[in-house]
N, C-alpha and C positions, 0 to 999 in steps of 0.2 A: 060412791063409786071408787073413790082412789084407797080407803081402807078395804073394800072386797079387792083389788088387784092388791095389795099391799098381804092381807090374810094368806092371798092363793103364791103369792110369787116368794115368802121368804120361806113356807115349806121346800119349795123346789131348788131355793138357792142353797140352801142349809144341803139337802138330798145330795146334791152335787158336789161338794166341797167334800161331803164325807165319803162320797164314793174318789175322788180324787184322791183323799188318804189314805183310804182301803187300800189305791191299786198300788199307791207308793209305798206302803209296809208291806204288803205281796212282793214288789220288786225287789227292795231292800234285801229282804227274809231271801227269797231264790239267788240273788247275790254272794249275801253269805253263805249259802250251803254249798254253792259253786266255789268258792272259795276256797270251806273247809272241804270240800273233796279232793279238790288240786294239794291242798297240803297234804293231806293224807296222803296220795300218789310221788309224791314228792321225795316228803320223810319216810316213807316205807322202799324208796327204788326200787318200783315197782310200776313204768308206763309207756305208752309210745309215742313218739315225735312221729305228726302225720306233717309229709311236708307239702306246701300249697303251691309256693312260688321260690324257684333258684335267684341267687343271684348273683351269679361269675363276676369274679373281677375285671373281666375284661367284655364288652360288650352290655346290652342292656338286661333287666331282669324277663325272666321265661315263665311264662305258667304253664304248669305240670297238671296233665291232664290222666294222668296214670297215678296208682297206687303205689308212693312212696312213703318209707317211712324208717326210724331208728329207734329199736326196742331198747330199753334200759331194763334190768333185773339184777336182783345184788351178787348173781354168780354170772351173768353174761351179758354183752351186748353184742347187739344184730343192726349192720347197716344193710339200707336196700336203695340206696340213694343214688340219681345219675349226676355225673360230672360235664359240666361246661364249661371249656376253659386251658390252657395248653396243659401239656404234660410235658416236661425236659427230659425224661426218659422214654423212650419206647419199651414195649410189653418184651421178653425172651421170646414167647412164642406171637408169632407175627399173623396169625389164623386165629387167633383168639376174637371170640365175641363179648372180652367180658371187661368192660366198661364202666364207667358208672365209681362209686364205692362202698365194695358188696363186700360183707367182710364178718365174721363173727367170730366173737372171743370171751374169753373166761378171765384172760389174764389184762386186767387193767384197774388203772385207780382213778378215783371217782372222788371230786373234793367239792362239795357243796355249799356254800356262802349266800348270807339275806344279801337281798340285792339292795341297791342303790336308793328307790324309788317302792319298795316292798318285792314280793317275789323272791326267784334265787337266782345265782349264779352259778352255775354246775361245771368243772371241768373235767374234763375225762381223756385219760393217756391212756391209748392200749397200746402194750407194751406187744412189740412186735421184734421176735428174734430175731429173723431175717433180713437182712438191712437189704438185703440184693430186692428187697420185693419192689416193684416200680408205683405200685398203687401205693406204700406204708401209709396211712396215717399217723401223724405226729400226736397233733391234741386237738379234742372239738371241745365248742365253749357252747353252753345252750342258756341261753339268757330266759326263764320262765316267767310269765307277770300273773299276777295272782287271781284273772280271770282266765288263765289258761292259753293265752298265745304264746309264741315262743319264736325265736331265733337259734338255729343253729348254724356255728360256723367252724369249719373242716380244715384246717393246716396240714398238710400233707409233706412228705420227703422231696418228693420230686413234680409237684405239680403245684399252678395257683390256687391261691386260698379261695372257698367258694362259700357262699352264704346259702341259710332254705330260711323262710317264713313260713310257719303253723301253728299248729297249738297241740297240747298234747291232750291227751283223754287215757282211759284205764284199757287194759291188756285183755281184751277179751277171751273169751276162753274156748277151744274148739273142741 
């Protein structure tokens, strides 16, 4: 009796162990491909910052229930981001509803560095003529990690530095 349970139980143990390794080279494999796509998007400048959650220097973090986000492309970038957080200057015009750090440009540089831990370090100055403007951004820093989450933080002329968490993904196309 204990050889017929012994015959039937080490098929099914065996059965198991290798479906267990099936799903771990599955996951591995889908890993790396996520992986090399984010490189791809990366070394090409070519993606967009979806942001999840702000997080003001001042006050606690906010989840962003709206579609924000910061395109990167190697002739422009497009911010659609809101700000929380003081400003030291007020707006010229005082009827203005535009808020937030909305802003796009062609003229800025973009210096990309391995990160620390893998991943990259991106900084990006858009170089803004107007110094009278009260929104300016100075320089953002987007920290990538090599499964695609991301931190971007926004240094601005006249307002507190403000943090986003997300991750980036490819520029769809409309």
């Amino acid at each position: 009796m204990k050889t017929l349970v012994k015959l039937l139980l080490t098929p099914a143990i065996i059965f198991c162990v290798l479906s267990i390794a099936a799903a771990q080279t599955t996951k591995q494999q889908k890993q790396a491909a996520k992986e090399a796509t984010i490189k791809k998007m990366v070394d090409s400048v070519h993606y967009v910052f979806k942001a999840n959650y702000a997080l003001p220097m001042r006050g606690g973090q906010k989840t962003l229930t709206s579609d924000y986000d910061f395109i990167v492309k190697k002739d422009t970038i497009t911010a659609y981001l809101p700000y929380f957080g003081r400003a030291y200057t007020a707006p010229n015009d005082i009827y203005t509803n535009e808020g937030g750090i909305k802003f796009k440009t062609a003229d800025f540089s973009y210096d990309n560095k391995p990160g620390k831990k893998g991943g990259w370090e991106i900084t990006i100055k858009p170089k803004d003529s107007n110094i009278s403007n009260w929104r300016s951004v100075q320089q953002m820093y987007l920290s990538i990690s090599t499964n695609g989450y991301a931190t971007l933080r926004v240094i601005s002329s006249n307002r507190d530095p403000i943090s986003f968490d997300g991750y980036i993904e490819s520029i769809k196309s409309k």
